[in-house]
N, C-alpha and C positions, 0 to 999 in steps of 0.2 A: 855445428854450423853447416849450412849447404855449400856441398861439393859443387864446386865451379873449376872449369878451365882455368890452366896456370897463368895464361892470358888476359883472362876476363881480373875486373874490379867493380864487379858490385855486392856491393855493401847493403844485405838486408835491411828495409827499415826496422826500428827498435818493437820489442813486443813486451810492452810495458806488463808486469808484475798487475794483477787487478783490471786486466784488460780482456775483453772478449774478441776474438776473430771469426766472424762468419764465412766458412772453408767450401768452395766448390770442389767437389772430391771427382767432379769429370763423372764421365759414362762408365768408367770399369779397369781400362787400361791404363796402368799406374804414370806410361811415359806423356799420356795426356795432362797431367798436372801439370799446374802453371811450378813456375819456379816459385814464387811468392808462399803459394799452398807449401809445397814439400819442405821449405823453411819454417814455416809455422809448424804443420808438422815433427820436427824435429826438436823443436824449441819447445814445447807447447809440455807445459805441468798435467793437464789433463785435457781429453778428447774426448769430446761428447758426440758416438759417432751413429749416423742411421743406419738401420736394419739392412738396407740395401748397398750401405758402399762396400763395394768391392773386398775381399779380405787381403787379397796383392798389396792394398792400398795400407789396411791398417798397418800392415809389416815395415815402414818407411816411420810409425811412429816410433819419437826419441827412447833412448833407453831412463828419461825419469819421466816419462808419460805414462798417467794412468788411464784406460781405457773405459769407456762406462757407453753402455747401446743405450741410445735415447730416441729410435724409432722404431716400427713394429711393419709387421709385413702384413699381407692384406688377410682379412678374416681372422688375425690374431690379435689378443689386447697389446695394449704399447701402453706407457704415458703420453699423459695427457700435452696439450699443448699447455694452459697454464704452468702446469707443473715441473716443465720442461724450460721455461722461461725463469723462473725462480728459483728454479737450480743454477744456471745460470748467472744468475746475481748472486746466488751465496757463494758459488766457487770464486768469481771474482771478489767477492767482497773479503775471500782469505785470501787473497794476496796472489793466486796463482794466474796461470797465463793461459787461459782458455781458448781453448779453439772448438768451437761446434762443425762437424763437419758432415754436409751433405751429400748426399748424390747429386752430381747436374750439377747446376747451377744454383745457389741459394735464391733466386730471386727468381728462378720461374717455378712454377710450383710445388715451391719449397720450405713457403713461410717463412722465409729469410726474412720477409718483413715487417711480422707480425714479432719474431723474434728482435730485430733492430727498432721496433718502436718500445719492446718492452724495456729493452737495456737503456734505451733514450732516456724512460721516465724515471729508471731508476738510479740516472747518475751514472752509468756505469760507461768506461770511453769503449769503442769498439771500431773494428774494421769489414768491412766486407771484401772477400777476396773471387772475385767473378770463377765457376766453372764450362769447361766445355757442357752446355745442355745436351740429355740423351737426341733431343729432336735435330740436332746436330750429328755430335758423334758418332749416335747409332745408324744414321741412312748413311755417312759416307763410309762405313768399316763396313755398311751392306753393298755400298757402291750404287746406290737409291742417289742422286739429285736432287735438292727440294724445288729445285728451280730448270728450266732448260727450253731455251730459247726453240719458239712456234710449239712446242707443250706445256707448259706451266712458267706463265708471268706470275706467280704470287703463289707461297705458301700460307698454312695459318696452323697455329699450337692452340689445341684444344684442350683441357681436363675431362676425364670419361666420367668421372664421378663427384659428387661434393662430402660432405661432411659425414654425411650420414652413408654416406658407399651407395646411394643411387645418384641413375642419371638425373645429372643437373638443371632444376628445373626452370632457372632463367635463364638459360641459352635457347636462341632462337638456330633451331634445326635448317629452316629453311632457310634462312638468311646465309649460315655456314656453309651450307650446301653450296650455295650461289658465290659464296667470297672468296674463293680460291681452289684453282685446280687440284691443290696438295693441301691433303688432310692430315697432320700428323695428331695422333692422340698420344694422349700419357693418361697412365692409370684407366687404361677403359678395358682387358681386358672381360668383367665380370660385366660391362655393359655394353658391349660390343653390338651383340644380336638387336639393342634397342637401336643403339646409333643409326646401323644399318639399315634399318625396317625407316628411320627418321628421314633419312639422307636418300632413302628410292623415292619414298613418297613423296620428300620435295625436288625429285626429278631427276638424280643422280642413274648412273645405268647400273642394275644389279651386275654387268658380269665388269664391272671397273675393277682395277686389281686393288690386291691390299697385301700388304706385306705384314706380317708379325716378327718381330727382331728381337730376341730374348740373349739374357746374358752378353751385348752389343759388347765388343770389343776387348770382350776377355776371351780365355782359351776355352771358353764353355760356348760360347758364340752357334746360338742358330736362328735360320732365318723358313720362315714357312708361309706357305701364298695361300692367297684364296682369292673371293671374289666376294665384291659385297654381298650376293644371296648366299654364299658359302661361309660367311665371316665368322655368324656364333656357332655355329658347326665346329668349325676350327678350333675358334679361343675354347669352346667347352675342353680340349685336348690337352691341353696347356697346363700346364702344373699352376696353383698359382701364386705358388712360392719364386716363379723367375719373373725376375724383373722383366718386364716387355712392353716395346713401345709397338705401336700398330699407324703403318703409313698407307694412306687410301691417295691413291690418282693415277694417272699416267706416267709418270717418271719410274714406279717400281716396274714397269717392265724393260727399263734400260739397264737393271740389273742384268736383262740376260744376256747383253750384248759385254758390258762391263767385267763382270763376276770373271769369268773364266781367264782372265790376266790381270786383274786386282788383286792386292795383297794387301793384307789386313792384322797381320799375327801382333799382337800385342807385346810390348815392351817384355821382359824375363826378368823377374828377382831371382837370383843366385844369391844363397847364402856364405858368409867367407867360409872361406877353408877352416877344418878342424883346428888348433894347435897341435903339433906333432907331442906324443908321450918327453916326458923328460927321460934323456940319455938313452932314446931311441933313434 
């Protein structure tokens, strides 16, 4: 059961045997979980977990939970999404208590929806359990703003890529351009350089800053700048095994006024103590 205050009295709701729960596993830092997540987590017969959540994270799963990676990281094979959803319905369909769990948030681009329509058709009861989104977590553990009054009235979440790992070809560039001071991408390192070349041509200023925020709010945590002419310069440096979100506008240079008295260090798992030897 989840550790609560000797205070406190709430009472997990029930996680029904033959049930799926769709887990926002947050940006990275495990004390970002909601309470709701780290119950399910605990509870949970088997965790069908992405490539990308956190390993701090998986450590919080119960000790009869079995672990199974059910996402792939970029330019490697993964399963599929079908196949991934059908898994899915068979674990529940044995009787156990499934948690899928994401990085972010399962409902921004996470296919949390595509997975909650599958389980719909098939009978099967499920929950969705909302996460901290990286377009969140990660600009405030950078100390990035997405928003601040007389520089950026509106942000906007974009995807760098679609199915096929190019830029996505029904997003209107210049329209994006125009709809809001703050740009945050997800998944655009490998398409960065286009974005960029997209977003001067329809009128943005090459030297706007842009932030890169990799590994966001765990103890691997780096943040690196450039400017839009300098963008795919940069990302080409980037492993592209670390997770990393890319924030374009004016608010990433309020990091520099911020950063230097901002504190960002991530929650700590500590393993228990050893047991001491018998009749030592």
């Amino acid at each position: 059961m989840l550790a609560l205050p000797a205070a406190s009295h709430l009472v997990p709701p029930d996680f029904a045997p033959g049930s799926v729960w769709l887990v926002g596993a947050g940006p990275g830092d495990p004390g970002l979980l909601t309470l709701h997540a780290a119950s399910a987590l605990n509870r949970a017969d088997v965790i069908l977990h992405d490539a990308l959540v956190a390993p701090e994270i998986l450590t919080l799963a119960g000790p009869r939970a079995r672990l199974e990676s059910a996402g792939k990281r970029a330019g490697q094979p993964g399963r599929g999404q079908l196949a991934l959803n059908e898994r899915l319905i068979a674990l529940a369909r044995q009787g156990l208590r499934v948690v899928r769990l994401k990085g972010g948030d399962p409902l921004v681009f996470g296919r949390g929806g595509e997975e909650a329509l599958a389980l719909a058709a098939a009978g099967i009861p499920f929950r969705i359990l909302p996460g901290i989104s990286a377009g969140i977590g990660a600009t405030a553990s950078a100390a990035i703003p997405l928003t601040h009054r007389g520089l950026a009235h509106a942000a906007i979440f974009v995807t760098g890529h679609d199915r096929t790992g190019e830029l996505p070809a029904d997003l209107d560039w210049t329209a994006i351009a125009c709809a809001a001071p703050v740009i945050v991408l997800y998944m655009a390192l490998g398409t960065i350089g286009a974005i960029a070349a997209a977003l001067i041509a329809a009128g943005r200023d090459p030297a706007e800053p842009v932030a890169f925020l990799s590994d966001a709010t765990t103890p691997r945590q780096k943040t690196r700048r450039a400017t839009l002419a300098t963008a795919g310069a940069v990302a080409a440096g980037i492993p592209s095994r670390d997770p990393t979100l890319i924030v374009i506008g004016p608010t990433v240079g309020l990091a520099d006024l911020l950063g230097p008295l901002h504190e960002s260090a991530p929650m700590r798992l500590v393993p228990p103590p050893q047991a001491s030897a018998a009749g030592a």
